[in-house]
DSSP file (Angstrom, degrees, kcal/mol; ACC not computed):
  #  RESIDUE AA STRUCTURE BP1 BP2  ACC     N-H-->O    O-->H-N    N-H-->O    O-->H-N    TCO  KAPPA ALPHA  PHI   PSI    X-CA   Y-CA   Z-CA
    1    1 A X              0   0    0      0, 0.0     2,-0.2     0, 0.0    57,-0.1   0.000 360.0 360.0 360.0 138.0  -68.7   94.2  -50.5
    2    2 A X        -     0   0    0     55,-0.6     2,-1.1     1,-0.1    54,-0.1  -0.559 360.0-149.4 -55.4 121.2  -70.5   91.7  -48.2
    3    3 A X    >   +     0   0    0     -2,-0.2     3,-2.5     1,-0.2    -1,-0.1  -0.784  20.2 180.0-145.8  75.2  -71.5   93.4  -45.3
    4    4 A X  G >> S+     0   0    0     -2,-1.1     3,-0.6     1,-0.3     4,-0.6   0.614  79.9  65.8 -70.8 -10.8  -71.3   90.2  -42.3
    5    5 A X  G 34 S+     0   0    0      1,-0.2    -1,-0.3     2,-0.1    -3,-0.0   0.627 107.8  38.9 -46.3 -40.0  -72.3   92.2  -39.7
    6    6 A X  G <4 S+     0   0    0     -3,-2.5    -1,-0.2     1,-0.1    -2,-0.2   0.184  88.3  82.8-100.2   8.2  -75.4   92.5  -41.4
    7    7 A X  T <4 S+     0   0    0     -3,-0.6     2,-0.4     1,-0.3    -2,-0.1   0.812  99.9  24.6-110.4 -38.9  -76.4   89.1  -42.9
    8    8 A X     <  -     0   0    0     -4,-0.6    16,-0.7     1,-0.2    -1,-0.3  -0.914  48.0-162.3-142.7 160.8  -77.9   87.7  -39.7
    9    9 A X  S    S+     0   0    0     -2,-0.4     2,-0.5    14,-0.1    -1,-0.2   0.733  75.7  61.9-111.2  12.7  -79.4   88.9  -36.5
   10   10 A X  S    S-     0   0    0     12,-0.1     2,-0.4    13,-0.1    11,-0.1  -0.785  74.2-125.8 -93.0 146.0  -79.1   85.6  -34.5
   11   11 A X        -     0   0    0     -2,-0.5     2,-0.4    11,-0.1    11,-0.1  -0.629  21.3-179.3 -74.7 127.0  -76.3   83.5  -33.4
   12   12 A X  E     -A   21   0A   0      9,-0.5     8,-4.5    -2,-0.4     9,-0.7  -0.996  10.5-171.6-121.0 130.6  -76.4   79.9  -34.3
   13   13 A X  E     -A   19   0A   0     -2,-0.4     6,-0.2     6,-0.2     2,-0.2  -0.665  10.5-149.0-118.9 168.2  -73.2   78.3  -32.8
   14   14 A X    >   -     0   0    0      4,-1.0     3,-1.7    -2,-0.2     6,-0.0  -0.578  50.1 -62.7-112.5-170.7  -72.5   74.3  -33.9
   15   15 A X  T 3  S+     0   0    0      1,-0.2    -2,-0.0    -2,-0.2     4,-0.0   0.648 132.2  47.7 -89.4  13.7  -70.9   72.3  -31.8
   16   16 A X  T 3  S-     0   0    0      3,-0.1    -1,-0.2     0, 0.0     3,-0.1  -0.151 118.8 -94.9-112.8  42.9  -67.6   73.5  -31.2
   17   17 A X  S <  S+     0   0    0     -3,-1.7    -2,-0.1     1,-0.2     3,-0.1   0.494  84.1 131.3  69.8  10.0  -68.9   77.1  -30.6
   18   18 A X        -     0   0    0      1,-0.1    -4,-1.0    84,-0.0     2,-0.4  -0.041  64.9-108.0 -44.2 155.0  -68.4   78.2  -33.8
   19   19 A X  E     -A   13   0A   0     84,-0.4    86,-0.6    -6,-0.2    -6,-0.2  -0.821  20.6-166.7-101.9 166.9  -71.1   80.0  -35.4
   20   20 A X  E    S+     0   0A   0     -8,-4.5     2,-0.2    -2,-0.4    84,-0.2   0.716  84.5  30.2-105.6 -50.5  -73.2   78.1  -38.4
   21   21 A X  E    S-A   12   0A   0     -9,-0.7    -9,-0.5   -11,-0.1     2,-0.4  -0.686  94.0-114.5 -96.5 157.3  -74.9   81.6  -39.5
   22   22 A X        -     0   0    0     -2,-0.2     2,-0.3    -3,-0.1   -12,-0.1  -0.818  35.8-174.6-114.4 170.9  -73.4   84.5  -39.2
   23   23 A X        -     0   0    0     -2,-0.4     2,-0.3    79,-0.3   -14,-0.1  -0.693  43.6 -63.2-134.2 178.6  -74.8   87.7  -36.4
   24   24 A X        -     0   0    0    -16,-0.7     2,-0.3    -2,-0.3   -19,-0.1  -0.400  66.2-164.4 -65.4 119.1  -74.1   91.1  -35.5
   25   25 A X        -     0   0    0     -2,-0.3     2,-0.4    76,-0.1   -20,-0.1  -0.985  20.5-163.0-108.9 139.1  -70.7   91.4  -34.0
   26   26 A X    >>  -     0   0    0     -2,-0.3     3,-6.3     1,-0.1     4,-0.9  -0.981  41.5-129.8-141.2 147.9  -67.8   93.2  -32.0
   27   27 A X  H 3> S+     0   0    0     -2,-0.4     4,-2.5     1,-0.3     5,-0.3   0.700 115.4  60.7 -52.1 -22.8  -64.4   93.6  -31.1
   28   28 A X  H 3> S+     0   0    0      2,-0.2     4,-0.8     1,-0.2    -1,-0.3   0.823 106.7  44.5 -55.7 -35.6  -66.1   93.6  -27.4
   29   29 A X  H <> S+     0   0    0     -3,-6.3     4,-1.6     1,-0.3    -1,-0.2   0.733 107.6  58.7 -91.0 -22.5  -67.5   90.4  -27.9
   30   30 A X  H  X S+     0   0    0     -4,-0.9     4,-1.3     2,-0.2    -1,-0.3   0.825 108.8  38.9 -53.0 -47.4  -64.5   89.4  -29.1
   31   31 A X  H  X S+     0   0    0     -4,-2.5     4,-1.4    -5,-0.3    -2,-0.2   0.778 116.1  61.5 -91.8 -18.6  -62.3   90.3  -25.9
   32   32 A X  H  X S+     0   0    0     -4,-0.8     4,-1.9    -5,-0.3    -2,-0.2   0.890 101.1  40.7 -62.1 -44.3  -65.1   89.1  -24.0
   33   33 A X  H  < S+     0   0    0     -4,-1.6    -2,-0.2     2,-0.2    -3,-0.1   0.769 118.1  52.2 -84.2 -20.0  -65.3   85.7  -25.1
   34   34 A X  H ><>S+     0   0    0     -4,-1.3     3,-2.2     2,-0.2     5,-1.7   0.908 104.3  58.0 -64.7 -44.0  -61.0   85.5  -24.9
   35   35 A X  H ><5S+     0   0    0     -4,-1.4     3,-4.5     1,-0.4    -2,-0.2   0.980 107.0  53.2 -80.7 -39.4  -61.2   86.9  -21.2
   36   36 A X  T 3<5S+     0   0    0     -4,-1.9    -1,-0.4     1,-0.3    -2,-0.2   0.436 109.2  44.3 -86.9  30.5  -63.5   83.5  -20.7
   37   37 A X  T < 5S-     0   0    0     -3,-2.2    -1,-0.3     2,-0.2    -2,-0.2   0.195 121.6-111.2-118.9  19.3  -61.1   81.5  -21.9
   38   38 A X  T < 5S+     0   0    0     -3,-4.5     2,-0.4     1,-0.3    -3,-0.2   0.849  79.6 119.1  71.1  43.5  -58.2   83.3  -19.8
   39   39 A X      < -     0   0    0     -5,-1.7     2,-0.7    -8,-0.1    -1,-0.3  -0.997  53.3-148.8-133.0 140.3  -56.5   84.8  -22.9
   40   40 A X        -     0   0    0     -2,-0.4     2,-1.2    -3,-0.1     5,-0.1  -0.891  18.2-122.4-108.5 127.8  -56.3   88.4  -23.1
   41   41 A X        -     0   0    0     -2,-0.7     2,-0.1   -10,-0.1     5,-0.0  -0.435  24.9-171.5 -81.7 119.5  -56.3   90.1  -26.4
   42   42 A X    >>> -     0   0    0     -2,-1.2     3,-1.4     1,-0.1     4,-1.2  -0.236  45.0-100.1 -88.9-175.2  -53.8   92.3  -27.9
   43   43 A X  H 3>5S+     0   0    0      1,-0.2     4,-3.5     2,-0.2     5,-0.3   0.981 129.7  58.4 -59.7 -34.2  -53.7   94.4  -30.9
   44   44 A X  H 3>5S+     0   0    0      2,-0.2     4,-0.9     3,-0.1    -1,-0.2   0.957 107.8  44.3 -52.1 -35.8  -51.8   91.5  -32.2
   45   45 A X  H X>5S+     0   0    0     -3,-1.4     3,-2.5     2,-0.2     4,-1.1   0.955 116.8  48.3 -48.2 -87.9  -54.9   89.2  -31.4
   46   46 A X  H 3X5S+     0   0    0     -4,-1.2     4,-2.4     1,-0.3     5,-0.3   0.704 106.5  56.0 -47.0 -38.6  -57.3   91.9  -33.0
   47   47 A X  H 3X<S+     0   0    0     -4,-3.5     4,-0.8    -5,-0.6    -1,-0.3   0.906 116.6  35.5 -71.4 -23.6  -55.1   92.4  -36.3
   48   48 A X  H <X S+     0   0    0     -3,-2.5     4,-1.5    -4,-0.9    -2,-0.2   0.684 116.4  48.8 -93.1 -28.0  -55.3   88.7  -37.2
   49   49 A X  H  X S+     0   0    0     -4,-1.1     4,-1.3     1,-0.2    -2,-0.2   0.897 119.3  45.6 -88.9 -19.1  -58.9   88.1  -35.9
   50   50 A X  H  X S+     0   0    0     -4,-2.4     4,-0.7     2,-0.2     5,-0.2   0.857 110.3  56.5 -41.4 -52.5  -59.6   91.8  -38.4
   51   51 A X  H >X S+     0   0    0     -4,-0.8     4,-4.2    -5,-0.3     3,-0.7   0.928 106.7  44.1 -63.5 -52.9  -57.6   90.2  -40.9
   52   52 A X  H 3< S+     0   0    0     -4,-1.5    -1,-0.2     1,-0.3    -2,-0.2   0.807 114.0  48.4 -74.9 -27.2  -60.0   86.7  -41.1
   53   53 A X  H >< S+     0   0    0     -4,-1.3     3,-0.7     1,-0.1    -1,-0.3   0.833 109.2  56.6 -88.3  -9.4  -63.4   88.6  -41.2
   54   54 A X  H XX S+     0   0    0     -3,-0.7     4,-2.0    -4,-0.7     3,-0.8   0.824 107.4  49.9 -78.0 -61.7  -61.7   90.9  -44.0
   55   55 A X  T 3< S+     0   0    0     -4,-4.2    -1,-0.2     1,-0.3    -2,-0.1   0.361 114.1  43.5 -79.7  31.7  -61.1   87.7  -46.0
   56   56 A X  T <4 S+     0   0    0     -3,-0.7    -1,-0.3     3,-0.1    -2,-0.2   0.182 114.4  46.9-142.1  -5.0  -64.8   86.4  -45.7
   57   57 A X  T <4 S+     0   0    0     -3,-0.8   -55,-0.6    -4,-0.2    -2,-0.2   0.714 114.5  47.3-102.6   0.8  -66.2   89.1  -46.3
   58   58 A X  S  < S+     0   0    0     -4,-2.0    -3,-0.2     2,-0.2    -1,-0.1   0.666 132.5  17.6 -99.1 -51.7  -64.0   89.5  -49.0
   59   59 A X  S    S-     0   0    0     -5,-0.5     2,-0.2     1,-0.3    -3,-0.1   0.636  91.4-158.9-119.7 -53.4  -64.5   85.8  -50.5
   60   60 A X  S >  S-     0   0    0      1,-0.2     3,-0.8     2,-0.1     2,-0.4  -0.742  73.0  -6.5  91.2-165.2  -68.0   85.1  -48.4
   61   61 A X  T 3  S+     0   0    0      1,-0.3    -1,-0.2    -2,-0.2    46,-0.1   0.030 123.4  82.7 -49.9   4.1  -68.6   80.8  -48.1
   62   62 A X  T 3   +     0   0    0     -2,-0.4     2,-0.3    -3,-0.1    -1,-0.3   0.536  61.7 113.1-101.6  -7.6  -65.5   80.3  -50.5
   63   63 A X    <   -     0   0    0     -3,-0.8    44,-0.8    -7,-0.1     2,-0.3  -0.449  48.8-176.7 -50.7 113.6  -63.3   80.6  -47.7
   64   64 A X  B     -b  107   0B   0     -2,-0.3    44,-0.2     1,-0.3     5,-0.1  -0.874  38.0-113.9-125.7 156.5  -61.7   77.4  -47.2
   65   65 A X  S >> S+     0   0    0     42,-0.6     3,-5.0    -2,-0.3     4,-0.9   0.932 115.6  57.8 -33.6 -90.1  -59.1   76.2  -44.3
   66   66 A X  H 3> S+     0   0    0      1,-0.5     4,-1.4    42,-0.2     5,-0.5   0.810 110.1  45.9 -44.6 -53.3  -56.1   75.8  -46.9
   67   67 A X  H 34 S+     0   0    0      2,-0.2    -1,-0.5     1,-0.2    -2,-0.2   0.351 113.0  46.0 -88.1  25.5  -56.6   79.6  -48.0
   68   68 A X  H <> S+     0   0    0     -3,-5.0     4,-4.4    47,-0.2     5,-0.3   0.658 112.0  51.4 -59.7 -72.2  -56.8   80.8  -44.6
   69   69 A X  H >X S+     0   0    0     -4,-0.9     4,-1.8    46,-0.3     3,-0.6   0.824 121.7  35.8 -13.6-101.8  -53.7   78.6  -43.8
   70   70 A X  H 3X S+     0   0    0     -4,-1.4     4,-1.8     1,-0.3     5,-0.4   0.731 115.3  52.8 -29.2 -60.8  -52.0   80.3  -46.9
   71   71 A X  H >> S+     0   0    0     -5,-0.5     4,-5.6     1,-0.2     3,-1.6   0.981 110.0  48.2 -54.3 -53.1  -53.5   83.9  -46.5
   72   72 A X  H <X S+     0   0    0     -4,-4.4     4,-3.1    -3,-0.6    -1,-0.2   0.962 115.3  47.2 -63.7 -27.7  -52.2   84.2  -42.5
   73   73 A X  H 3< S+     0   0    0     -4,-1.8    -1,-0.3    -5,-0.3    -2,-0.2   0.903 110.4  47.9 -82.4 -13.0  -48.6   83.0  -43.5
   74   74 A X  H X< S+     0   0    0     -4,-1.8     3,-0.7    -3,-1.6     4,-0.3   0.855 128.2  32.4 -77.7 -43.1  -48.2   85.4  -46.7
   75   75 A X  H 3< S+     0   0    0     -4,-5.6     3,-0.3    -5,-0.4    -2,-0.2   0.983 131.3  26.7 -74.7 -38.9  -49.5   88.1  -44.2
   76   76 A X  T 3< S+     0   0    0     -4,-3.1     5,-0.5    -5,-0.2    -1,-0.3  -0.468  96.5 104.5-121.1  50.8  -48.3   87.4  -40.8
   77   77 A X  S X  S+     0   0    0     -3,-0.7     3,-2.1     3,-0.1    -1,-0.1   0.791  73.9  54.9 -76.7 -40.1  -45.1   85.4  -42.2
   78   78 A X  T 3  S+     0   0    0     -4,-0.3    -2,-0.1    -3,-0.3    -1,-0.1   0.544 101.9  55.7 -73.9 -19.8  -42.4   87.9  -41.6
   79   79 A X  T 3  S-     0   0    0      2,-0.0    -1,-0.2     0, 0.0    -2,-0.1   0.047 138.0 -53.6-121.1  25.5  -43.2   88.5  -37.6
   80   80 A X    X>  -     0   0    0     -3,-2.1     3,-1.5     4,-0.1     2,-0.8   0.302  62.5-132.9 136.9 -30.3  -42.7   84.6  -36.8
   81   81 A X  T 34 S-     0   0    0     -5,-0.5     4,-0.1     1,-0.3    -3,-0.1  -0.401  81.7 -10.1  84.0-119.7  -44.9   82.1  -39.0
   82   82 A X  T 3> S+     0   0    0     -2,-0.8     4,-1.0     2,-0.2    -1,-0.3   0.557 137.4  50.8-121.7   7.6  -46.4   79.7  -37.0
   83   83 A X  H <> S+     0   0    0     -3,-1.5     4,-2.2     2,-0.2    -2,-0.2   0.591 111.0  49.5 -85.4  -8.6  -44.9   80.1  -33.8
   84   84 A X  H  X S+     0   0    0     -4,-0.6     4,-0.7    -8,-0.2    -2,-0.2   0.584 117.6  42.2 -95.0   9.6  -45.6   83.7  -34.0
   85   85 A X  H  > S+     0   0    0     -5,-0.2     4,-1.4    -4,-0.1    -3,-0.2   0.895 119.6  48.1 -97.9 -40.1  -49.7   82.5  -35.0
   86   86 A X  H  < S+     0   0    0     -4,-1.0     6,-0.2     2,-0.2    -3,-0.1   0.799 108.6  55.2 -68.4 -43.9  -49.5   79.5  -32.2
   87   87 A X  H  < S+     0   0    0     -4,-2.2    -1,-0.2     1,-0.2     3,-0.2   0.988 111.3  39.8 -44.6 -68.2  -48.2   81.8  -29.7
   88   88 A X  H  < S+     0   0    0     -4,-0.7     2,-0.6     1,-0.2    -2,-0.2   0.844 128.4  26.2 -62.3 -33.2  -50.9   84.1  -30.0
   89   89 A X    ><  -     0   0    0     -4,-1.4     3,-0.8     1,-0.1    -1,-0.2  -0.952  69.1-173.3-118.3 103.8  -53.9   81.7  -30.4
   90   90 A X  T 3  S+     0   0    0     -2,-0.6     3,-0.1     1,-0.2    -4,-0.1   0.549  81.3  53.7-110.2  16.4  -52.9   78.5  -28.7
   91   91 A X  T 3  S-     0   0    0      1,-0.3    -1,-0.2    -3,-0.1     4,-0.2   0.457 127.9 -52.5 -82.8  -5.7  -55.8   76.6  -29.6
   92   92 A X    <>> -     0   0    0     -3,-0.8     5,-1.0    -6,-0.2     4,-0.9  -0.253  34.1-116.0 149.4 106.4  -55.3   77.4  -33.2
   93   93 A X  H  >5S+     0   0    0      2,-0.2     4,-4.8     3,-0.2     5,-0.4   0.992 112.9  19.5 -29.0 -87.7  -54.8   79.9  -35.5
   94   94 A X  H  >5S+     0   0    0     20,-0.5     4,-2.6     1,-0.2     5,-0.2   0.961 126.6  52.4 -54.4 -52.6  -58.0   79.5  -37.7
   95   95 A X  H  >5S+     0   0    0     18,-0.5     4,-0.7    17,-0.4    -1,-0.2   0.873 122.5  23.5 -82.6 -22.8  -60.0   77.6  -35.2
   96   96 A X  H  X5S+     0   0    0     -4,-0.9     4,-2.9    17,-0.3     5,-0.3   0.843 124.9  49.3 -60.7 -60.6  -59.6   79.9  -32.2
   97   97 A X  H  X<S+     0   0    0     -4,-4.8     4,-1.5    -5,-1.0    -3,-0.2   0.950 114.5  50.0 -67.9 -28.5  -58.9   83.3  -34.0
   98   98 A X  H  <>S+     0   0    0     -4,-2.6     5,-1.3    -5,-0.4    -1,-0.2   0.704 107.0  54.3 -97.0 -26.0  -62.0   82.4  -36.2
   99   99 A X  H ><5S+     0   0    0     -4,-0.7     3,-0.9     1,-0.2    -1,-0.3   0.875 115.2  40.9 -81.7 -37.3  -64.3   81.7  -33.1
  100  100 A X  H 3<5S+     0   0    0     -4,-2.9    -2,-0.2     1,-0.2    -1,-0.2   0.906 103.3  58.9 -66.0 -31.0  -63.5   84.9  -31.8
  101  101 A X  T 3<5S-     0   0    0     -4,-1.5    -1,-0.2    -5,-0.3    -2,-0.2   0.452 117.4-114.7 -80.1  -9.9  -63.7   87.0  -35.2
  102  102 A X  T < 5S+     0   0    0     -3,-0.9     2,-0.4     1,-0.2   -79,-0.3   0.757  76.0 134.9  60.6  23.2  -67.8   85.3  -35.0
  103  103 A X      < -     0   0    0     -5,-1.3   -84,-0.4   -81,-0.1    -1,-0.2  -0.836  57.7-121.5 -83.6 126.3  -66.9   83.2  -38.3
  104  104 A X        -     0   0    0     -2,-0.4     2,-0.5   -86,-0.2   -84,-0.1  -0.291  45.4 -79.8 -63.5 165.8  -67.8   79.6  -38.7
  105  105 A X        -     0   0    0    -86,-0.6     4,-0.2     1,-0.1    -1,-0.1  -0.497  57.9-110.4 -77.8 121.7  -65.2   77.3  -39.2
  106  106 A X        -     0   0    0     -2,-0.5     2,-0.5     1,-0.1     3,-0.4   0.194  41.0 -78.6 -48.3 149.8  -64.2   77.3  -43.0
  107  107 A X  B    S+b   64   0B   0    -44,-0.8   -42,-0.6     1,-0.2   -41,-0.2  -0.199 114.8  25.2  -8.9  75.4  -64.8   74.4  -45.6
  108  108 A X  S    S+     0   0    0     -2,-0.5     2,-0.4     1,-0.4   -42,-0.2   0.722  82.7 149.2 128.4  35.1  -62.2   71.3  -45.4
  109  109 A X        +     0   0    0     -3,-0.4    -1,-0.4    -4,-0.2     8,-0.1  -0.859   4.1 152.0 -96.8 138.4  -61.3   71.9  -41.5
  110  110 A X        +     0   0    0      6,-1.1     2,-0.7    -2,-0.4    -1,-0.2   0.637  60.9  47.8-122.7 -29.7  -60.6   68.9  -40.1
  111  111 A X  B >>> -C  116   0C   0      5,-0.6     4,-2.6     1,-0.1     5,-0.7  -0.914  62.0-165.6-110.6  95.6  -58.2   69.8  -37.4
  112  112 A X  T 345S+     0   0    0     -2,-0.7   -17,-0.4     1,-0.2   -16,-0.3   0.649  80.5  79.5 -54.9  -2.5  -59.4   72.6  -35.3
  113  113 A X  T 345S-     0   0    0      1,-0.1   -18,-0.5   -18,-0.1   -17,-0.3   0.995 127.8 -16.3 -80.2 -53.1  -56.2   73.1  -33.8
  114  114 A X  T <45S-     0   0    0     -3,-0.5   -20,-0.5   -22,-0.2    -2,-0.2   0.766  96.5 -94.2-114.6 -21.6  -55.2   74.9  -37.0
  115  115 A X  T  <5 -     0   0    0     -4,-2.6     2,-0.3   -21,-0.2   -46,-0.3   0.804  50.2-176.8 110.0  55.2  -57.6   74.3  -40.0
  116  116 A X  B   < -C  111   0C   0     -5,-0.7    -6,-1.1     1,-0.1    -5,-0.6  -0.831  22.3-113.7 -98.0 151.8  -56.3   71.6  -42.0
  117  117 A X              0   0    0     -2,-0.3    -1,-0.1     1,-0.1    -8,-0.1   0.391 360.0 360.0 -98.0-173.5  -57.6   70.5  -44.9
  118  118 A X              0   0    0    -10,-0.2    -1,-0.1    -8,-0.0    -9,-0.1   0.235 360.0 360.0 -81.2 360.0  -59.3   67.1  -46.0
C-alpha cells in the first residue's frame, strides 16, 4: 500500500493552500491548521479527513473529485448526506477536508466548495 506519509519530505502548497506534492503529516497539523481557520475539529472531522487519505493512498493520483463525491456519500450517507458533510466542513467537503487531510485537490475539481467535476 502507498505509504503518503512517506513519499515527500517537503510541503509544496499551490495556490489555494493545497498541497501539489505530498509531505509528512499529522492529525496535529491537521487540528492546527482548523484552529486557524476558527473550526475546531471533532472525531467527526478526523473520521472523514482519515477516510480521504485512506482513499489516496488506496487509489494514489487516480483519485478524482467525482469519486470522492461518490465515495463520502456511500460512506458518510446514512448520518446526513450533504448537510451532514457541509455542516461539518463549511468550505467544502473535498476542498476543505482534503486541505486538512495534507492531499492536493483531486483531478477534475472545479468548484472547491465541494469538488465538482469538469
Amino acid at each position: 500500500m502507498l505509504d503518503i506519509n512517506k513519499m515527500m519530505a517537503q510541503e509544496h502548497t499551490g495556490p489555494r493552500g493545497h498541497l501539489v506534492e505530498l509531505a509528512p503529516w499529522s492529525e496535529e497539523q491537521a487540528i492546527a491548521m482548523a484552529r486557524q481557520d476558527g473550526l475546531e475539529l471533532t472525531d467527526g472531522h478526523l473520521s472523514i479527513i482519515r477516510y480521504l487519505r485512506e482513499c489516496y493512498a488506496v487509489h494514489g493520483d487516480a483519485v478524482t473529485a467525482r469519486m470522492l463525491v461518490k465515495a463520502l456519500q456511500d460512506e458518510y450517507g446514512g448520518l446526513g448526506g450533504y448537510k451532514f458533510l457541509y455542516k461539518l466542513f463549511p468550505r467544502g467537503p473535498i476542498a476543505q477536508a482534503s486541505r486538512y487531510a495534507g492531499l492536493p485537490l483531486p483531478p477534475g475539481t472545479r468548484d472547491p466548495s465541494f469538488g465538482s467535476t469538469h
